[in-house]
N, C-alpha and C positions, 0 to 999 in steps of 0.2 A: 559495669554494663552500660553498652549507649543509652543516650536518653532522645527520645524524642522530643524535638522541639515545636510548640505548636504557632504557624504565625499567625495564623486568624482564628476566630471563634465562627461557632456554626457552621452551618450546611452550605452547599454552593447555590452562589446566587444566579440570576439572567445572566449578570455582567460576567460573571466566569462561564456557563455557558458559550456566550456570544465570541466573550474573548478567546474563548478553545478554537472554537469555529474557525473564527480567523486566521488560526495556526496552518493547516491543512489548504484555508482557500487561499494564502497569502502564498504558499511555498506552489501550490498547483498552477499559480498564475504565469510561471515560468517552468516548470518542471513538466506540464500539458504539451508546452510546441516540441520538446524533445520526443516525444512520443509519435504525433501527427504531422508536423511539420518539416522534422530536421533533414528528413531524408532530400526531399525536394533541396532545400539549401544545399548538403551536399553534393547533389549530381546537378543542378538545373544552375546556382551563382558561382559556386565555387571549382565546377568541372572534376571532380576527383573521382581517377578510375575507380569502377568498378573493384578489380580484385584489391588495392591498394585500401582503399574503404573497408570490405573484407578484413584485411588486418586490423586497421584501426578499429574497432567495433570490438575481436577480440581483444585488444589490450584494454580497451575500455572497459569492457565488461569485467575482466578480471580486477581493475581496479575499482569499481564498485559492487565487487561482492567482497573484498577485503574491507575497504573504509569505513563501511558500518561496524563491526564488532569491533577493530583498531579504534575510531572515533567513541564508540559509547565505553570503551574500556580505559581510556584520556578521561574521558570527564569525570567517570564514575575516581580516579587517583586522582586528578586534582583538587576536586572537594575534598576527598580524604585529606589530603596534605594541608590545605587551604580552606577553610571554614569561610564560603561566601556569605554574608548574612541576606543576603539577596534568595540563596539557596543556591540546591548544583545544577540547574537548568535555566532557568530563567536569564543569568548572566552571557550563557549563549546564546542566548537568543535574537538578545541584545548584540554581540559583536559579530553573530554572523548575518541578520537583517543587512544589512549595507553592502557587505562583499557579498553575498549572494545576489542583488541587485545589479553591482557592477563588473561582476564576471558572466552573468547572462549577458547584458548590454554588451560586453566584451566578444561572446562568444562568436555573437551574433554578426558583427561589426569588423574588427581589427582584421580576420581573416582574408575580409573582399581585400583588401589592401594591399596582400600579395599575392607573387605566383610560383609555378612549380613545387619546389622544393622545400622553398623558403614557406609555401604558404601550409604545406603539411603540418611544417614542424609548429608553426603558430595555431594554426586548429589544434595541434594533439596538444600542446599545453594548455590551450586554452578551455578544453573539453573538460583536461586532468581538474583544472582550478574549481570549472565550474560544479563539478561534482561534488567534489570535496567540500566547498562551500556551502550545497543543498543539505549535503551530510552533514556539517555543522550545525542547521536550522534543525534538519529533517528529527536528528535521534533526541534531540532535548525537548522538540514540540511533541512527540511522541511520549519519549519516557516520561512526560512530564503530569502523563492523566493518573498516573501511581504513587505522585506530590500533592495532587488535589481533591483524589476519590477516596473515603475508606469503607465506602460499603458496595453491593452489587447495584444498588439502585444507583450512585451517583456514578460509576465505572458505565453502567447501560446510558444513563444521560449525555454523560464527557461523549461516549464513543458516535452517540445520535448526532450528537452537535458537529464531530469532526465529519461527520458522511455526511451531512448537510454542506458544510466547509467546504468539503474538499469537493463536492459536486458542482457546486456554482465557481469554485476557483480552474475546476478545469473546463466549465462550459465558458466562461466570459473569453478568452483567450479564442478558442474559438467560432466567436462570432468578431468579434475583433480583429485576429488577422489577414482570415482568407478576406475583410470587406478592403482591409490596405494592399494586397497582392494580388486585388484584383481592380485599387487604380495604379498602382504603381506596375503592376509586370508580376506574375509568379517567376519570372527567371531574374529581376531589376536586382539588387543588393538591397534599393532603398527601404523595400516595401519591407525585408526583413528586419532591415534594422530600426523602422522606423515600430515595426509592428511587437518588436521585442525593446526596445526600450520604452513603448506605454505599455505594455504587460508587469516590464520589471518596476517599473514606479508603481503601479495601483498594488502590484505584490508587497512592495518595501512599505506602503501604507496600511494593509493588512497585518502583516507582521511585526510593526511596531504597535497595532493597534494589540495583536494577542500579545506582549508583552508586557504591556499597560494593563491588563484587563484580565489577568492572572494572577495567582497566590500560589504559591507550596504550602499549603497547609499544613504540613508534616515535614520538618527538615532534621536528619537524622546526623546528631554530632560524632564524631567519627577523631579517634585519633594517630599522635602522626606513626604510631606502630602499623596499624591498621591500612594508613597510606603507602608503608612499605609493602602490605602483604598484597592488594589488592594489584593482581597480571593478566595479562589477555591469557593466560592459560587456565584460568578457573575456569573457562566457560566451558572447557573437555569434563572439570568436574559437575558443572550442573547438569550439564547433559545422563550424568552417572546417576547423581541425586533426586534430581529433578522430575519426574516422572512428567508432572503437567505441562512443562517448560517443554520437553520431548512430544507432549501429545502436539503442542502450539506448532513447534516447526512442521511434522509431520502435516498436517492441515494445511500450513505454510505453504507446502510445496504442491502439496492434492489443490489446493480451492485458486491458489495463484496457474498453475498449471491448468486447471479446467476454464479458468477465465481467459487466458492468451489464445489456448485451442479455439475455441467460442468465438473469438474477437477477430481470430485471421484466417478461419476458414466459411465465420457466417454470408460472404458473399456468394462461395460457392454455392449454399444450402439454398439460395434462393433463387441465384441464378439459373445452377445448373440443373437443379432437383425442381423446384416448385415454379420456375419460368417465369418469376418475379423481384428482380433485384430492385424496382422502387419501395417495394412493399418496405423494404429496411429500413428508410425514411420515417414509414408509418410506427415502425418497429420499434425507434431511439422515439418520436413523441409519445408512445406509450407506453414505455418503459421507464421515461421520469416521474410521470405522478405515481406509477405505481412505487416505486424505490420515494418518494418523498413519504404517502404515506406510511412504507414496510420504518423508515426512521420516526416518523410520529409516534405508531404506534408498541415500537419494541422496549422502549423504557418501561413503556406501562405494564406490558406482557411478562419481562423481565424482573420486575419489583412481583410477582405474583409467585413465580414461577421457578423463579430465578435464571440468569443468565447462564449458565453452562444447559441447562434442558432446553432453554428456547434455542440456543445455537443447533442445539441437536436434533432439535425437532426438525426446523427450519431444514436443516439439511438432509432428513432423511427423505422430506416430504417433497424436496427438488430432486431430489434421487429417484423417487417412485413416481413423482410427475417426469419427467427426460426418459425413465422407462419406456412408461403407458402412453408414449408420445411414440417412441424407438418401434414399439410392439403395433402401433395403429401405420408407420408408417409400412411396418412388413406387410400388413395384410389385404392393406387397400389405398389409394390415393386420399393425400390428406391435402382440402383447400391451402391458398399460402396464407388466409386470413386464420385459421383453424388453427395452423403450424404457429404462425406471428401471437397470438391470442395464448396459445399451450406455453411456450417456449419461453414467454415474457414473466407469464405465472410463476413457471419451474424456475426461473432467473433468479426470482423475488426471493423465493424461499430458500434456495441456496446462498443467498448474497447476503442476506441476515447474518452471517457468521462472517462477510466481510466487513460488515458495517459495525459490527457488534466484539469483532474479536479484541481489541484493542483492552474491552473492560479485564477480559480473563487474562490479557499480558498482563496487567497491572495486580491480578489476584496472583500471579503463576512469580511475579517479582518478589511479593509478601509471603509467601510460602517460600521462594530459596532462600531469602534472609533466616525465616525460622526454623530452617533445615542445617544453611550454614554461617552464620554470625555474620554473613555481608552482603552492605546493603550495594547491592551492584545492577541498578537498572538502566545505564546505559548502554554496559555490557548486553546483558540483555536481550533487551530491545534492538541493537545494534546485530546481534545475532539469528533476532526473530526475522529481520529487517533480510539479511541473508536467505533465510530459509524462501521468503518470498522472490528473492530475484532468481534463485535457482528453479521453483517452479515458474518463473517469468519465461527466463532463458529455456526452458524445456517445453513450453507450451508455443513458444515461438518457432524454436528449431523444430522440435517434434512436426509440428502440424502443417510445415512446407515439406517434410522427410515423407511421411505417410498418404502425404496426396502424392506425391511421387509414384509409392509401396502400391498404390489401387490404380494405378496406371493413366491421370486423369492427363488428358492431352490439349496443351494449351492452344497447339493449332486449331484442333477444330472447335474451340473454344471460339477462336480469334474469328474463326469464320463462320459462327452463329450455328454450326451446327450439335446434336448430341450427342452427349458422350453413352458409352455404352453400357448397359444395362448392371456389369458386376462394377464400375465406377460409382452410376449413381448409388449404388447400395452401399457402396463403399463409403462414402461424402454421408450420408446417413449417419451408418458408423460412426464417422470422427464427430459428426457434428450433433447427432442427438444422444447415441449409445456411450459415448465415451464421457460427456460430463455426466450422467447416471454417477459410472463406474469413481469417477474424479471425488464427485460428492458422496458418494460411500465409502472413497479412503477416509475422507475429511471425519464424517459422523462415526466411522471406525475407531478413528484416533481418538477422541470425545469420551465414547463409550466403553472403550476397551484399556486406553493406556493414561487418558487422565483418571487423576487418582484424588484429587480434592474434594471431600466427602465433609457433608456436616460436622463429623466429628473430627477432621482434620481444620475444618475452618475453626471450629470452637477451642482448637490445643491455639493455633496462628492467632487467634484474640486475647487468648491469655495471656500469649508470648507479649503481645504487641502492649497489654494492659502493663504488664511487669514493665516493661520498655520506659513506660509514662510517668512511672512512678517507683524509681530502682532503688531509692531508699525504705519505702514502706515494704518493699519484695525481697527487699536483699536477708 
């Protein structure tokens, strides 16, 4: 039987904490302008048609919905084969810090340098690299809160600290760039490049900072049979096995899908519906304190309650708030302060199960292994990591497809005037009715198809006890 190996004693301290954090806000500090920024770079420095981009976008996207479960399924066999005493994550962490640094700086950069042809084909590599390299950081600083946590309180802690992380890692980026592109030129090369090599430096300072400032506290020895067995094709078996692993993705794709919706149709809801697009402004200032306290307060809620019921709650009660939001919009004119004020609320408590899900990936790891003898959390996590981009990519395409489907017209958009009355209702629809609908797949999946039950945690502690000590078990 494997033995677990313990590298530290006791509970997690600040410094693991702090050093988690850093995980998420180190990798967001580059990985935030691909999001908000990069479009502008491609059409405004680097001139690349329209349909041409189009393509590129697709091959991109397919090649970062494959590298996460290929990458977490590499690490999880070369540990097996190779016994790091460092552990099986932390060592990446360590060698992808650097080149994720200087393939953002790359990205950003070597591109303006050429043209036509020549300049495509250096963006598409350069794109290819950069990915690959985030995915490097990304699935170890991830799988890596299921090497540190062994109960629900400290899995709710690890995950508070990363949504703390990763929030300040994607806000700095953006107070930082647009102030460089807006001395230097939003069309200039320099402002990008100068605006993404201090992003990728303060990031490379973060992320060697969580490397330093982490433990595996549980490093699971594994031998080199073991290193043979472990293929990217188990992960068809846990999907079989797995029942919880199944509810993770399922949510994955509901709660990632309701947030893109949310994200790229909220200007129409304010624009065109409540005749207030500043109000949105007002919207992201009141939306941080309240997500800074929904992170304070869920460890505590969590350690009471436990983690799978607060996710649950949280989610049904943004469900029934986006309802009673949906239902007040059908019957009477709702102020945009009223709307802004509901919507931020319903935000909250649906977002608890983003900020928080990370703990149950790290429960949902510990139960495949004691289903089936391997311990495979890059796999994984690399797969959950999947589940997420698909509801990305559906929440993004969907919700330019469906404004489409309600007939919304951008001409008379463009010329201030409004749209018509089954539109607006429509824009409703996507924008209040449908994350309802989204966060009730999610709390579906929770309630219906996860299956880790007190008495299934209590068989996984035994397991894990035996594990510790397989000579007094054997």
């Amino acid at each position: 039987m494997k033995k677990i190996k313990k590298n530290s004693s006791g509970g997690l301290t600040k410094k693991h904490l702090v050093g988690y954090a850093f995980g998420d806000m180190g990798g967001c500090m580059t990985f935030a302008l691909m999001g908000a920024m990069v479009t502008r770079y491609y059409t405004n420095v680097l001139k690349v048609d329209t349909f041409v981009l189009a393509i590129l976008l697709a091959v991109w996207n397919i090649w970062d919905a494959v590298n996460d479960p290929m990458m977490g399924a590499l690490m999880d066999k070369m540990f097996a084969k190779k016994q790091h005493p460092q552990g099986k994550f932390r060592p990446w962490l360590l060698r992808a810090t650097p080149m994720l640094a200087i393939t953002s700086i790359v990205f950003w950069t070597v591109p303006t340098f050429f043209e036509g042809t020549a300049m495509i084909c250096v963006l598409f590599i350069c794109k290819i690299l950069y990915e690959g390299c985030y995915t490097m950081f990304n699935i170890p600083m991830g799988a890596l809160l299921s090497a540190m946590a062994n109960t629900d309180e400290e899995r709710a802690a690890l995950s508070s600290a990363r949504g703390f992380g990763g929030t300040i890692g994607n806000m700095i980026p953006m107070i930082l760039f647009p102030i460089l592109l807006q001395i230097f030129g939003d069309s200039n090369s320099v402002g990008y490049s100068a605006g993404a090599t201090v992003c990728a430096l303060i990031g490379a300072v973060f992320c060697f900072l969580h490397y330093r400032w982490t433990t595996e506290r549980n490093i699971v020895e594994s031998t080199s049979e073991e290193a043979k067995s472990i293929k990217l094709g188990d992960i068809f078996q846990v999907f079989r096995k797995n029942r919880a692993f199944l509810a993770l993705c399922i949510h994955g794709i509901c709660i990632c899908t309701n947030q893109y919706v949310s994200q790229t149709l909220g200007s129409y809801m304010y624009a065109d519906v409540l005749g207030n697009i500043g109000m949105m402004s007002l919207a992201s200032m009141l939306t941080m304190p309240i997500m800074f306290i929904t992170l304070i307060v869920s460890p505590k809620i969590a350690k009471k309650i436990g983690l799978e019921n607060m996710i649950r709650i949280g989610l049904l009660l943004g469900c029934l708030s986006s309802f009673a939001l949906f239902c007040m919009h059908m019957l009477f004119t709702v102020p945009a302060l009223v709307h802004m004020i509901w919507v931020s609320i319903a935000s909250a408590f649906s977002s608890v199960s983003i900020y928080m899900q990370w703990g149950l990936v790290g429960e949902a790891i510990d139960y495949n292994e004691y289903l089936t003898g391997k311990r495979t959390e890059g796999s994984i996590y690399g797969t959950f990591n999947l589940s997420r981009r698909i509801g990305q990519t559906i929440g993004n395409s969907a919700a330019v497809l469906m404004l489409g489907w309600i007939g919304y017209d951008t001409a008379l958009a463009s010329a201030g005037g409004v749209q018509t009355a089954s539109v607006i209702t429509g824009i409703k629809v996507l924008c209040v009715l449908l994350p309802a609908i989204f966060s009730l797949g999610s709390w579906a999946a929770f309630k219906f198809v996860w299956n880790i039950t007190p008495e299934v945690r209590e068989k996984v502690s035994a397991f894990y006890e035996a594990k510790k000590n397989p000579v007094e078990n054997s």
